[in-house]
Each structure stands twice: as structure tokens, then as C-alpha cells.
C-alpha positions as CSV (number, residue, x, y, z in Angstrom):
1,X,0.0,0.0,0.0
2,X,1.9,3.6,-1.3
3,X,1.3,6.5,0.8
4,X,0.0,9.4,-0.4
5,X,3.6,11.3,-1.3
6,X,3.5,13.7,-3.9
7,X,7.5,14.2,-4.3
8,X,10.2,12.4,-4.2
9,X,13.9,13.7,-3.8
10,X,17.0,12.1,-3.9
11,X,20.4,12.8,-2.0
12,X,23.6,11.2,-3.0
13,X,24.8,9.3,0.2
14,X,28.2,9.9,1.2
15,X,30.7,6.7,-0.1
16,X,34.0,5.3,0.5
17,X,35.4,2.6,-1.9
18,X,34.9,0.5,0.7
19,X,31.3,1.0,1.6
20,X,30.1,1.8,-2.1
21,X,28.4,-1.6,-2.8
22,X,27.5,-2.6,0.7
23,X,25.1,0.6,0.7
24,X,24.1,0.0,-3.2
25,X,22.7,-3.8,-2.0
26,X,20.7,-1.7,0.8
27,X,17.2,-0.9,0.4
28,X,16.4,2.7,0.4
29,X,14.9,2.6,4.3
30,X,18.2,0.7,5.0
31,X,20.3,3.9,3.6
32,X,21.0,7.3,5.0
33,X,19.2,10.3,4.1
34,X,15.2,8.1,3.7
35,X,13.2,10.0,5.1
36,X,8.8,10.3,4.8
37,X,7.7,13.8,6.0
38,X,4.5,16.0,4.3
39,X,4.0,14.3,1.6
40,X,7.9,14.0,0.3
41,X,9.8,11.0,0.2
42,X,13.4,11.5,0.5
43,X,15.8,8.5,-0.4
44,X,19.8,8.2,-0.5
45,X,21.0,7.7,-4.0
46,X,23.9,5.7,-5.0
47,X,26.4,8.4,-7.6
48,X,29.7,6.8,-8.0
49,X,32.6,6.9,-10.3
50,X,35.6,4.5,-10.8
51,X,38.3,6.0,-13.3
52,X,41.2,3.9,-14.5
53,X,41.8,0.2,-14.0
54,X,43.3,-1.3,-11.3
55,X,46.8,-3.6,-11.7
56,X,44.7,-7.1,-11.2
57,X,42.8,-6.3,-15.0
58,X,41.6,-10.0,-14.9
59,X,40.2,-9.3,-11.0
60,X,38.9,-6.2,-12.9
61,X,36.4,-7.6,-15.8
62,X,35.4,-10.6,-13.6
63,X,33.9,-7.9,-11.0
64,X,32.4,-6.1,-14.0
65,X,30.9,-9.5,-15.0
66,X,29.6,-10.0,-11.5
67,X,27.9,-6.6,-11.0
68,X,25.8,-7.1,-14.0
69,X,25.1,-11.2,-13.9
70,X,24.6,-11.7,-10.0
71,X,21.4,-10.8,-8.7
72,X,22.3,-9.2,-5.8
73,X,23.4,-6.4,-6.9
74,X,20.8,-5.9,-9.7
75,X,22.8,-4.0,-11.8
76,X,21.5,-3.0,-15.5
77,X,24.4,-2.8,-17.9
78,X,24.4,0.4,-20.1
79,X,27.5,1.1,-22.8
80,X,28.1,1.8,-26.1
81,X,27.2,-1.8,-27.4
82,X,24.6,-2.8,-25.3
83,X,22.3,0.1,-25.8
84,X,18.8,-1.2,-28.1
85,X,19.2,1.4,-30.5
86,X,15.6,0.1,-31.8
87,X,12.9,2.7,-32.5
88,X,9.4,2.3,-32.9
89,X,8.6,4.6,-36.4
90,X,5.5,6.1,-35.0
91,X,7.9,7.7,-31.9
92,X,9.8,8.9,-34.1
93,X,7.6,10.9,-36.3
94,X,5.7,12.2,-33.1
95,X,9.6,13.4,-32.0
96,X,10.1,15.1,-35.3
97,X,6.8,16.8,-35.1
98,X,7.3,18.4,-31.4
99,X,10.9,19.0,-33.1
100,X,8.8,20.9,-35.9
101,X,6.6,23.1,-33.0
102,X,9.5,24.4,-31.5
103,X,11.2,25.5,-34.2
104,X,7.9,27.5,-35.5
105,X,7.1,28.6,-31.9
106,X,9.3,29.8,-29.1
107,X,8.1,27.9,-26.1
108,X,9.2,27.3,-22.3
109,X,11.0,23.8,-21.7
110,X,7.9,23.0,-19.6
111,X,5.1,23.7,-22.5
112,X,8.0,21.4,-24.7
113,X,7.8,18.8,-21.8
114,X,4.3,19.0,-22.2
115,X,4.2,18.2,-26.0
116,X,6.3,15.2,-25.3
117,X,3.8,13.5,-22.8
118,X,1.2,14.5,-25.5
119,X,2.8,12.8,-28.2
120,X,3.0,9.5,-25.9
121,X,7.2,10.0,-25.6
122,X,7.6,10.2,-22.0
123,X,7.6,6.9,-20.1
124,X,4.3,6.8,-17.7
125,X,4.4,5.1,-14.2
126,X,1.7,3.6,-11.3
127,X,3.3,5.1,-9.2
128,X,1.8,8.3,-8.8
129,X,5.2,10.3,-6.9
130,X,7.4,8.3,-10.2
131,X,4.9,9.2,-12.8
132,X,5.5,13.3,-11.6
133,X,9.2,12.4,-11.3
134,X,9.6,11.0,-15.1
135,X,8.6,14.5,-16.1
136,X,10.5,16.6,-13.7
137,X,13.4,14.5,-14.8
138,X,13.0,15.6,-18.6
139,X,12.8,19.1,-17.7
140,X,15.6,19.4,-15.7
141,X,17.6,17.2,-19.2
142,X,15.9,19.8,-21.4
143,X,17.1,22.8,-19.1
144,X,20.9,21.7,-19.3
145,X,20.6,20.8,-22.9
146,X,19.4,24.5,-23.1
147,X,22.1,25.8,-21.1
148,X,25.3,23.9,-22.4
149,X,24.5,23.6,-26.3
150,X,24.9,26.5,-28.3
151,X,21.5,28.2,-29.3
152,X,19.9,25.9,-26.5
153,X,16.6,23.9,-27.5
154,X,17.3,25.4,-31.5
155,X,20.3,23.4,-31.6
156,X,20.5,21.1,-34.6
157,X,21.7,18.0,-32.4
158,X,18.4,17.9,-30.2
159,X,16.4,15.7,-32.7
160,X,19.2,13.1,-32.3
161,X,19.4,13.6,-28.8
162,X,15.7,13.1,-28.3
163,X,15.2,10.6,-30.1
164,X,17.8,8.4,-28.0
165,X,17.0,9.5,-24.8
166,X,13.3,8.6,-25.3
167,X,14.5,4.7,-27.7
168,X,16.6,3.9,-24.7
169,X,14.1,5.1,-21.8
170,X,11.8,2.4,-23.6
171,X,14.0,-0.2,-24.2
172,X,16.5,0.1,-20.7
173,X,14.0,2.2,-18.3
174,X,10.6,0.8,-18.9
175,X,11.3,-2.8,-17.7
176,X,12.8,-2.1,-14.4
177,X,10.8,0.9,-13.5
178,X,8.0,-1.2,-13.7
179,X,9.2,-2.6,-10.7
180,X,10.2,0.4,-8.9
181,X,9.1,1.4,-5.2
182,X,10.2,4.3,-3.9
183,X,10.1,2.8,-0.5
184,X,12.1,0.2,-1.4
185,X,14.2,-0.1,-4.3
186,X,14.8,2.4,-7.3
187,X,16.5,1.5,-10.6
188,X,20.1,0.9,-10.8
189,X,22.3,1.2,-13.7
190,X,26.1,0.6,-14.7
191,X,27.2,2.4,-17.5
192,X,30.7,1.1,-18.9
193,X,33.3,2.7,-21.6
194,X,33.2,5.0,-24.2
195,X,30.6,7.2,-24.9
196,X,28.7,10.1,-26.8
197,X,27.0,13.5,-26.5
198,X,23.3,11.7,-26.1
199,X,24.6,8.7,-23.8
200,X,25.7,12.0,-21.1
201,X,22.1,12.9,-21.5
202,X,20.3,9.7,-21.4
203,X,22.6,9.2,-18.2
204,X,21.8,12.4,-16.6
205,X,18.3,11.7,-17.0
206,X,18.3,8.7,-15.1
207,X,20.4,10.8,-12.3
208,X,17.8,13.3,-11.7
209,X,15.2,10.2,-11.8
210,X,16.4,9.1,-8.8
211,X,18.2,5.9,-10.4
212,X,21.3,4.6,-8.6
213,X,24.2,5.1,-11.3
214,X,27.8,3.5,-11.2
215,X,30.4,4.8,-14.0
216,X,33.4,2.8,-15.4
217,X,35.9,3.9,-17.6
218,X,39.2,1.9,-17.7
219,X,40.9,5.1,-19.6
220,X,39.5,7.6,-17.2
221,X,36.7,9.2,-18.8
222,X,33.9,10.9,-17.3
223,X,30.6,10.7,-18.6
224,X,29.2,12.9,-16.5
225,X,32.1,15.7,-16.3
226,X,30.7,19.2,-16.5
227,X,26.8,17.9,-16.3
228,X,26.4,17.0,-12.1
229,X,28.1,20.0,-10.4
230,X,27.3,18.7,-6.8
231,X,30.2,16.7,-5.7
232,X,29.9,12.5,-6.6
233,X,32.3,10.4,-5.3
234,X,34.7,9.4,-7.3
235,X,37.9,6.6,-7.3
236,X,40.7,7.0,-9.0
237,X,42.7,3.5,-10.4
238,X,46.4,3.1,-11.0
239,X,46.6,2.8,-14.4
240,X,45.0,4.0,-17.8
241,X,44.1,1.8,-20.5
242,X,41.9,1.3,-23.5
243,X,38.3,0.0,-22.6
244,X,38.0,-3.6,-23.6
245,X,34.7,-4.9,-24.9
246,X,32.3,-5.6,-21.6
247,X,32.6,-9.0,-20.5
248,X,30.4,-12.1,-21.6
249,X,32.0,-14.7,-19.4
250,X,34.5,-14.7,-16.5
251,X,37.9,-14.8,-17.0
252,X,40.0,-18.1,-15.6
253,X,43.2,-16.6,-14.8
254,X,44.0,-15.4,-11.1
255,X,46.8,-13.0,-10.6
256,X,49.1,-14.7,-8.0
257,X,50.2,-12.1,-5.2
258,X,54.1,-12.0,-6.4
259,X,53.0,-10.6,-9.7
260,X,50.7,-8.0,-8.4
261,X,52.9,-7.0,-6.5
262,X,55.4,-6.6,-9.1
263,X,53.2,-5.2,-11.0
264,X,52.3,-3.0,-8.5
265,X,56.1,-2.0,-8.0
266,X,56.5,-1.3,-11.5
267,X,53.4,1.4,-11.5
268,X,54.9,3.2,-8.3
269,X,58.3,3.8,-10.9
270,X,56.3,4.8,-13.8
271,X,54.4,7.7,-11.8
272,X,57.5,8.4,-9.6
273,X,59.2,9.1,-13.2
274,X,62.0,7.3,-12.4
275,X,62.9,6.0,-15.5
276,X,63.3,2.0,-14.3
277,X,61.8,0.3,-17.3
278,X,61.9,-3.1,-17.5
279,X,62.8,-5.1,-21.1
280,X,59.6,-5.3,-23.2
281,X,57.7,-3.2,-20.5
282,X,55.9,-1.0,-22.7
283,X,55.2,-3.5,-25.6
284,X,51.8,-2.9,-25.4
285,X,51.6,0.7,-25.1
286,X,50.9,2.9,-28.1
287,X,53.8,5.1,-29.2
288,X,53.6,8.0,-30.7
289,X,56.0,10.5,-31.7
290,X,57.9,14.2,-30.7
291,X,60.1,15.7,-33.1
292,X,63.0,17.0,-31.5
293,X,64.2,20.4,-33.1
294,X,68.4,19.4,-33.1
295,X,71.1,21.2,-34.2
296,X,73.6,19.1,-36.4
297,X,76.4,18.3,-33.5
298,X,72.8,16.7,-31.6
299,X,71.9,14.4,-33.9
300,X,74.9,12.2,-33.2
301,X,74.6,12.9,-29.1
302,X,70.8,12.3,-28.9
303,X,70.6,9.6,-31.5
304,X,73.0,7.4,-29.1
305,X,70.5,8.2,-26.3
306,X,68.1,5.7,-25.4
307,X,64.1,7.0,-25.0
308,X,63.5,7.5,-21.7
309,X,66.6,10.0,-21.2
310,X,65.5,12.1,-24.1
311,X,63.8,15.2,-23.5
312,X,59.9,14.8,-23.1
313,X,60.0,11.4,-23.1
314,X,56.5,10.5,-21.1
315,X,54.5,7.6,-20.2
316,X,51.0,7.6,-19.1
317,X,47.3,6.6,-20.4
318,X,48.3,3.5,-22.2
319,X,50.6,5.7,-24.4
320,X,53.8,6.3,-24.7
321,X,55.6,10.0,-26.2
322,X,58.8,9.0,-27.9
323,X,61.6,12.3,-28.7
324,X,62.5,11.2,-31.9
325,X,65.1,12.9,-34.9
326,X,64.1,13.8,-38.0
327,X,66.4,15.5,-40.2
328,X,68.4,16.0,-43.5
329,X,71.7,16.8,-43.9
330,X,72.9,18.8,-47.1
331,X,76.2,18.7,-48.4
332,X,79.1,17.2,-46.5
333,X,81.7,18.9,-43.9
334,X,85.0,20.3,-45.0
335,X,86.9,17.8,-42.4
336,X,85.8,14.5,-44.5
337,X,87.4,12.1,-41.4
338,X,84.4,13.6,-39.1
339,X,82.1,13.6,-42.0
340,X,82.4,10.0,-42.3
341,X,82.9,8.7,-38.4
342,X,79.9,10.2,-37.6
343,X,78.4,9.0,-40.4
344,X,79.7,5.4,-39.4
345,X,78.8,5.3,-35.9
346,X,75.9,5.9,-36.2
347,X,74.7,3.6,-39.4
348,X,76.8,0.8,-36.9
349,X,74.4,0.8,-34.2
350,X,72.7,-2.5,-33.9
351,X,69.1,-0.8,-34.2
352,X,69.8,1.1,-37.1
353,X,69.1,0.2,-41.0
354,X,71.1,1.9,-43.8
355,X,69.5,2.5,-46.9
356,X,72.0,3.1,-49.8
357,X,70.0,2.2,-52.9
358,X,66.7,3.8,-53.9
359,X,63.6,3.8,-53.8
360,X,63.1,1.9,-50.4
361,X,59.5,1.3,-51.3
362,X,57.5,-0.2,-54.3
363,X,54.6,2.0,-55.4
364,X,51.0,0.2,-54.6
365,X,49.0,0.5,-57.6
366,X,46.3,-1.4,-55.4
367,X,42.9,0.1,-55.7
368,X,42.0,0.9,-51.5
369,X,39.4,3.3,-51.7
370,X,36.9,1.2,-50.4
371,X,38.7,-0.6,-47.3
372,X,39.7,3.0,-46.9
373,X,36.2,4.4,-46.7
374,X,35.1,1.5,-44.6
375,X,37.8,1.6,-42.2
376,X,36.3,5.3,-41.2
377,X,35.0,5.7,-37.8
378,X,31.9,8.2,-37.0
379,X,34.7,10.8,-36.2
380,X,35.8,10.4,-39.8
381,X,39.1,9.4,-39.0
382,X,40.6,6.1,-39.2
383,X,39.6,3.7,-36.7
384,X,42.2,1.1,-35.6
385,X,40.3,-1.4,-34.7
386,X,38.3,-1.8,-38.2
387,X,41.5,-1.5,-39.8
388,X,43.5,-4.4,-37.7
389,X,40.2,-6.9,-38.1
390,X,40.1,-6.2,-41.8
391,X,40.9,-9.4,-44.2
392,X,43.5,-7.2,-45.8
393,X,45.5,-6.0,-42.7
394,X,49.2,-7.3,-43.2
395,X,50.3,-7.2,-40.0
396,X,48.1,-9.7,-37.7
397,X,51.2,-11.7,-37.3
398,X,53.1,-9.2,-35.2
399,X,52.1,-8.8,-31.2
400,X,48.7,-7.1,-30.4
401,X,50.7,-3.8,-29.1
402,X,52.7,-3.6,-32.2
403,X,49.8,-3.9,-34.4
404,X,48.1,-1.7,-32.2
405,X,50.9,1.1,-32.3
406,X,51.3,0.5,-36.6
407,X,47.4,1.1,-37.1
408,X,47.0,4.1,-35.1
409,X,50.3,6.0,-36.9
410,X,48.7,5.3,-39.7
411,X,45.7,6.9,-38.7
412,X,47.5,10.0,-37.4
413,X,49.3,10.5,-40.4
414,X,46.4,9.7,-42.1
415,X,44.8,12.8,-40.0
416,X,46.9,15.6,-40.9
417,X,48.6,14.1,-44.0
418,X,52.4,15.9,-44.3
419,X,52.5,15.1,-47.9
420,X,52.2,17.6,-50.4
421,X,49.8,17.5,-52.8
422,X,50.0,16.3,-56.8
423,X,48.3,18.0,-59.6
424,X,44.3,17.8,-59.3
425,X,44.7,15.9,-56.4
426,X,42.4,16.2,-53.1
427,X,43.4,15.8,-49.4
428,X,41.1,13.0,-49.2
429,X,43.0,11.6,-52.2
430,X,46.1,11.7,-50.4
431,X,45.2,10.4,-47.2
432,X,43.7,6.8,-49.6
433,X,47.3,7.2,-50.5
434,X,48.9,7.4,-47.4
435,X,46.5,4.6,-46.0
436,X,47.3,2.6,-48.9
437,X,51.3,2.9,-48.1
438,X,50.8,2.1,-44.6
439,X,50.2,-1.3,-45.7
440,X,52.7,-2.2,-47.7
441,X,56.1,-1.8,-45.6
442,X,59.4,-3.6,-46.5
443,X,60.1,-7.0,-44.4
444,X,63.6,-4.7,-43.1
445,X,61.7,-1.9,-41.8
446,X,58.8,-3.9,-40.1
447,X,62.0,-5.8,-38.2
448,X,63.0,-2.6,-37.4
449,X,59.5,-1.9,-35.5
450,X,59.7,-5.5,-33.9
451,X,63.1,-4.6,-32.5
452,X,62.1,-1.4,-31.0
453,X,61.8,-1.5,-26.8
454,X,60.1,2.1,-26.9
455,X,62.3,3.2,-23.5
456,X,65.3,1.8,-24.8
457,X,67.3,2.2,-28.2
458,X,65.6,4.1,-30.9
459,X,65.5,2.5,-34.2
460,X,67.4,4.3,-37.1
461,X,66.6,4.8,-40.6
462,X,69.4,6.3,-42.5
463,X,69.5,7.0,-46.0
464,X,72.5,7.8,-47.8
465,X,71.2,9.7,-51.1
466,X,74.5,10.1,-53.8
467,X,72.1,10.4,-56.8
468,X,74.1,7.5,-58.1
469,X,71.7,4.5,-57.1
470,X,68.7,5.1,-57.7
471,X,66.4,7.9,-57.1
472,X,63.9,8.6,-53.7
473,X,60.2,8.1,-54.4
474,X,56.5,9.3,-53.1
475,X,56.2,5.9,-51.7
476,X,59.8,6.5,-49.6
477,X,58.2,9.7,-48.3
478,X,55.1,7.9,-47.5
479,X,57.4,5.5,-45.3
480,X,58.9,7.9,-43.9
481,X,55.9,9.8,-42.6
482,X,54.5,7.1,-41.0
483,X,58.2,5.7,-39.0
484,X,58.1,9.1,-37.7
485,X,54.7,8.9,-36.5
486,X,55.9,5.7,-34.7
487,X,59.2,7.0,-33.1
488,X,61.5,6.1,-35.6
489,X,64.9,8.1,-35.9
490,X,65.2,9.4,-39.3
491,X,68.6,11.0,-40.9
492,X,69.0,11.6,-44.7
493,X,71.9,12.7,-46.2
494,X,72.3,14.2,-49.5
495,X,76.3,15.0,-50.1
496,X,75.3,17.5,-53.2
497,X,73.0,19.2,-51.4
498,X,69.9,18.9,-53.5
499,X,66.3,18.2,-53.3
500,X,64.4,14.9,-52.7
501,X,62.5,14.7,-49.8
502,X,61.3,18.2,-49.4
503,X,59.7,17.0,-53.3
504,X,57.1,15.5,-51.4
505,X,57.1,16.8,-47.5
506,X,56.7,19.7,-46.3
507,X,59.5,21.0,-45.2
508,X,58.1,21.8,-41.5
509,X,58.1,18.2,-40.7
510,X,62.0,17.8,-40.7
511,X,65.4,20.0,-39.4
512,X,67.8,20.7,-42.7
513,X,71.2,21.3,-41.6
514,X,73.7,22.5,-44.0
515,X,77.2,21.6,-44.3
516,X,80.3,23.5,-45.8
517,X,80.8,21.5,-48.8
518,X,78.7,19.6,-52.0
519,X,80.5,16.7,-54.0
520,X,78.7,15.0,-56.2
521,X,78.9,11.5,-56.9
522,X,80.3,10.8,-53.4
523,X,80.9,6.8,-52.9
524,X,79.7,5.4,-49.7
525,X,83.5,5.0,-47.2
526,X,82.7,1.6,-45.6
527,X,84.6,1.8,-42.3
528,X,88.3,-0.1,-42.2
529,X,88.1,-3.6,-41.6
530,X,89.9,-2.8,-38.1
531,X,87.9,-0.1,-37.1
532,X,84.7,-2.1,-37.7
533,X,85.9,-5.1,-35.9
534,X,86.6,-3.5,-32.9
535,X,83.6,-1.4,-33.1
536,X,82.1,-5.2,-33.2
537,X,83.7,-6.4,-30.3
538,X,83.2,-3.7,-28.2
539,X,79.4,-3.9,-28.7
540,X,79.6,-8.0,-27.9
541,X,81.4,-6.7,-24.8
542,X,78.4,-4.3,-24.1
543,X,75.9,-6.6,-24.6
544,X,77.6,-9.5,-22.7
545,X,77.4,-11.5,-25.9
């Protein structure tokens, strides 16, 4: 038997991480703040966000598993994927006529509230103190749409909006609230992972409805971040990382207690900035890269430096910034010996590959608009993950983390292509191109990648241009652009000083350092058979070979 209440108001209840879920499996006259006084029912409401992922990521997704599968905590999953994005056609004409009104009329979010219920879009409840809340609820959506989007209820996204909040209301909402009891339980959601503009909305409907809400994002994204300004507890994991699809079974492994804790040790010296890496640590982070601006005497101080003792190196939300060279030198220096032992030492290095005869690439004459197009997420910019399931992805028999870290410098030199354009050709034209390229790199240079510990040694490409062998191509440049996405040292030299890759880069993208002298026709000085066998054995010494 309801009492005759004619409001109901909710107060988030103050949580720890350790007394979140015991008070979420408490019935509202179980929780703080429930209250029945003239005709108001107040209840405590559960608001609560977990950021980041813990060490333990199997312990992680089980959990996640369990707050949505066991019934005692009653949980209803809402993410990206899970959503029904099914629509009854009637709603949606009846949404696209109240859409019509307003834009003929000027009227108050109420009156618009009231046109909703009218058209039958607003959910409708037994219980009286619900039923009023369901439209309160939509007002108070309507007045922060109003507020935040530019030109308010006019703006050209609320149709889309709308027409989510009020699918998902009737396909998430309707079945639980059915069941709802003010003096007893309310609905309670978990909303995992990415989202968009109308899942904040759909969310902060349910919020001012009363609905228990708990937020997780392994990357540390908040759904709710400028929409709740009253305070809503929130925990903070360890680490960052990309959301991984929710869970449809348990995972088997357990995380013994030595490896979380060295796990846990190896977190505490990433955020301390210490610099301790171990060997392969950040294989499955994604790197991207920062061109260093060097002077000439740099290159060959910084490209002996290993990453994480370059300037800016950084670690942090599954990503790691790599300082990286990219640079041409014209001409050669008047003292030849330097000239060349610099040359040498560097083109020695075990990580480096010398590229003496041109072009490093074969041209693809492979027709990829279509994967291209298709490989487009809603942001219009390549999406990584369409790319790496495609059938025509090369690279699926590398690790996950290096495929990971190939596909998405594609996509960012994909983004803001550094290629200059051909006769009547468009930037969408060359970014097909670029995309195309990405796929089809030399057997050499993707050993190059697969050798690359991203804190340690930094891969080299050198190319030594004489003019004599061979000529560099659109597809080198294309190669070149995406290695320096990825972190890749890159050195040209061009000993009579002329063009070849500022033919198809712009010039921006790379430091040109000018030495005293051109020669033309300058043979390649292989370094003496005794200089390069000690060289040798001092690295086997180095290495412990």
C-alpha cells in the first residue's frame, strides 16, 4: 500500500570505496538520508565513479561481469554496445513533429515537456510520486541541454538527442521501473566505456530520476564531467588503459600475489618518473612521436641516447611520447674524417638500418578506396580497430601492441597528411594514399619496429642519397611519414646538397642542416676492416654476448 507522497527527492549518500556496494545492495529505508515527511519521500542515492583500472585487470572484468550477472546487486548494464538502439517509427515521427513546433514557436522547456507527454514519448508510471518524477526529470535534461549547447533547444543535435533518450528510456528504463518502489528499491544502472554526447544525456536523465548510477571507464573518462556539479564520489585506479569490450563470461586466470605485486612496483616507478623500465615493458603501449628540433652536433649525441633520457620522453594513459630525430643533412663537412665517423657510428648501431639504394619502397598500384572508406570511424578518422580486423590487414602476425601502435600512426598521419599534394589531387585523395602505403612496408623496416623496446634504443633509418643509385620516391616519403609517427629516428643525407625529400614533404616536418661543402657522386666509405671489428667487439662486450 503507497502513501500518499507527492515528491520524491533524492540525496547522494556519502561513499568510500569501501562501503560503495554494501550501501548499493541496501534498500532505500536501509540507507542514510530516507526520510517520509508532508507528503515527500526522501531517499539516499547511489552516484559513483571509478576511473582507470586497477593492476589485477583479470580481477577487474570478472567484478564487471559480477555486478551485472549476480542478482544481488541488480545492476542494468548500459554502454556503447549494449544500448537497443531500436525505435518504434510512430515515436519517431511524433519526435520530429514536437521537433517541428519548437522551431515555429518559441516555447518554455515546460510547454516542450508537455508536447512530449502528449505525443506519448515520455515513459508513464503507477506510481503516482514516479509518474511526476519521469517528467520533472526531462525538464531538468531539457534545461541543461538548453544551457550547455549553443543556441539551446534550437540546436541542430536535439532531434538526435531526443530521439535516443526517449528509444533507450523504452528499451533500458521501462522494464525495471515497472518494478520500482520508492520505498524500497529504485533502478540501478552501470554504464561502462566510451561514450557520446546523447549517452551523457540519457545518463543524466536517469540521475535526476532518482536511479542509482555507477560509472566505469578503464581510460579515465567521465561521462558525467561538466553535467552534475554537486560533488559525486569518485575513485581514481592506478593505471590507464583502452576499454576492452564488456565482459560475456568470466575470465580463468587469477593474478598470484608475487605478480601483483610486481606489477604494483613497476606502476609506483612509472608515476614516480624514475625512468626503471623493464625489457619489453611498454610493448603494449601505443607510441607516438615528438620531433625533437636538433642542431647538427645533436643528432649524433641524442641519436646514441636511449628514450626514456631524451627530453619529453612520457608515459602515461596507455601511451607512450617517444623524442625522436628527423632530419636531413645537405652537403658534406669540410673535415671529410668527421664527416664520415659520424656517419659510421651511427649507421653501426645495432638498431639502425642503412638504406644506400633507392627507392626503399614499391609503389602500390592497389585500388583501396573502399577498405579506406570502410575503415572510417563516426569521427571520420581512421579507426584502428576496423583496420586491424580487416581481411586485408598485413600485419596480424606481429604482437597485439605492435599492431596496435602501426594502425593508429597510420591513422595519425592519415589525419593531418604531411605530404604535399599532386596535380588535381584532393586531401582526401592523399590520405587513400597514405593509407594505402601504410600497408605495404618492407620486411627490413617492419623488423625494425619489432626490434624497437620504446624506452630503450631508438630505431634508425638512414638513408644515404648520392644520386648515383637510384632515385627517392613518393612511396619512400610515405614510409617515412608514418616511421616518424611511430618514433623512428630518421637521418638523410644528401652530399650534393639537392632536393628529394622536401619534393614531397613539407618542409616543417623535418630539421635541414647545411654543411660547408657539396660533392657530387660521393661513394659510400665503408669503415676499415679494423675499425669495424673493434667497433664489433666492443658492442659483444656491451651486450655481454
Amino acid at each position: 500500500m503507497h502513501l500518499p507522497l507527492n515528491q520524491l527527492i533524492a540525496h547522494p549518500v556519502s561513499l568510500t570505496y569501501e562501503t560503495w556496494s554494501t550501501l548499493l545492495k541496501k534498500t532505500l529505508p536501509e540507507r542514510p538520508n530516507y526520510s517520509l515527511e508532508n507528503g515527500a519521500i526522501h531517499i539516499g542515492q547511489v552516484l559513483g565513479k571509478f576511473l582507470g583500472i586497477p593492476i589485477d585487470t583479470d580481477n577487474y572484468y570478472n567484478q564487471l561481469f559480477d555486478y551485472v550477472n549476480n542478482p544481488e546487486w541488480n545492476l542494468q548494464l548500459l554502454s556503447e554496445e549494449s544500448l537497443d538502439k531500436t525505435i518504434n517509427n510512430t515515436h519517431f515521427q511524433s519526435i520530429q513533429k514536437v521537433i517541428n513546433i519548437i522551431r515555429e514557436q518559441k516555447l518554455s522547456i515546460n510547454r516542450f515537456t508537455a508536447f512530449l507527454d502528449g505525443e506519448q514519448l515520455l515513459l508513464k508510471s503507477k506510481v503516482p510520486v514516479i509518474h511526476r518524477k519521469l517528467r520533472e526529470a526531462m525538464i531538468a535534461t531539457l534545461e541543461l541541454y538548453a544551457k550547455l549547447e549553443k543556441d539551446g533547444l534550437k540546436n541542430h543535435e536535439l532531434r538526435r538527442v531526443l530521439v535516443d533518450i526517449v528509444k533507450w528510456s523504452i528499451n533500458h528504463l521501462q522494464p525495471v521501473l515497472e518494478k520500482a518502489d520508492p520505498q524500497k528499491e529504485m533502478p540501478k544502472f552501470l554504464w561502462y566505456g566510451d561514450f557520446k554526447k546523447s549517452h551523457q544525456y540519457f545518463l543524466y536523465y536517469l540521475s535526476k530520476l532518482a536511479c542509482d548510477i555507477v560509472i566505469f571507464h578503464p581510460e579515465g573518462k567521465d561521462i558525467l564531467e561538466g553535467m552534475i556539479h554537486e560533488p559525486i564520489f569518485s575513485h581514481q585506479f592506478q593505471n590507464r588503459l583502452p576499454a576492452e569490450l564488456f565482459p560475456k563470461e568470466k575470465r580463468s586466470r587469477k593474478a598470484t600475489v608475487a605478480y601483483r605485486a610486481s606489477k604494483e612496483i613497476e606502476t609506483i616507478l612509472n608515476q614516480e618518473g624514475s625512468g626503471l623500465y623493464k625489457p619489453w615493458q611498454l610493448r603494449d603501449y601505443t607510441p607516438s612521436s615528438i620531433t625533437l628540433k636538433t642542431t647538427y652536433d645533436e643528432l649524433f649525441i641524442l641519436g646514441k641516447e636511449i628514450a626514456m633520457v631524451r627530453p619529453d620522453f612520457e608515459v602515461g594513459n596507455g601511451g607512450v611520447k617517444i623524442p625522436s630525430i628527423f632530419a636531413k643533412v645537405q652537403g658534406v663537412s669540410k673535415n671529410r674524417k668527421e664527416y664520415w665517423d659520424r656517419l659510421q657510428s651511427l649507421s653501426e648501431l645495432e638498431n639502425s638500418l642503412l638504406i644506400r639504394r633507392l627507392p626503399i619502397t614499391m609503389t602500390s598500384t592497389s585500388d583501396f578506396r573502399f577498405h579506406y572508406r570502410n575503415a572510417l570511424g563516426k569521427d571520420g578518422l581512421i579507426n584502428p580497430a576496423i583496420m586491424m580486423q580487416a581481411h586485408y590487414w598485413p600485419y596480424s602476425f606481429l604482437s597485439s601492441g605492435l599492431q596496435k601502435g602501426i594502425a593508429n600512426a597510420i591513422r595519425r598521419m592519415c589525419e593531418k597528411p604531411g605530404l604535399k599534394l599532386q596535380p588535381r589531387e584532393s586531401i582526401e585523395d592523399v590520405k587513400m594514399y597514405l593509407f594505402t602505403q601504410g600497408l605495404f612496408m618492407p620486411k627490413p623496416i617492419i623488423q625494425l619496429l619489432e626490434r624497437f623496446d620504446y624506452s630503450q634504443h631508438v630505431p634508425k633509418l638512414i638513408i644515404y642519397n648520392n644520386e648515383l643509385s637510384g632515385i627517392l620516391s613518393r612511396s619512400d616519403a610515405a614510409l617515412i611519414l608514418l616511421l616518424n609517427q611511430f618514433g623512428i629516428d630518421i637521418i638523410l643525407y644528401n652530399p650534393p646538397g639537392h632536393n628529394d625529400i622536401e619534393s614531397y614533404l613539407d618542409e616543417r616536418l623535418f630539421d635541414t642542416h647545411w654543411l660547408e661543402d657539396v660533392v657530387f657522386n660521393l661513394e659510400f666509405k665503408e669503415p676499415s676492416i679494423f675499425k669495424k671489428g673493434l667497433f664489433q667487439g666492443i658492442l659483444k662486450n656491451l651486450r655481454g654476448d
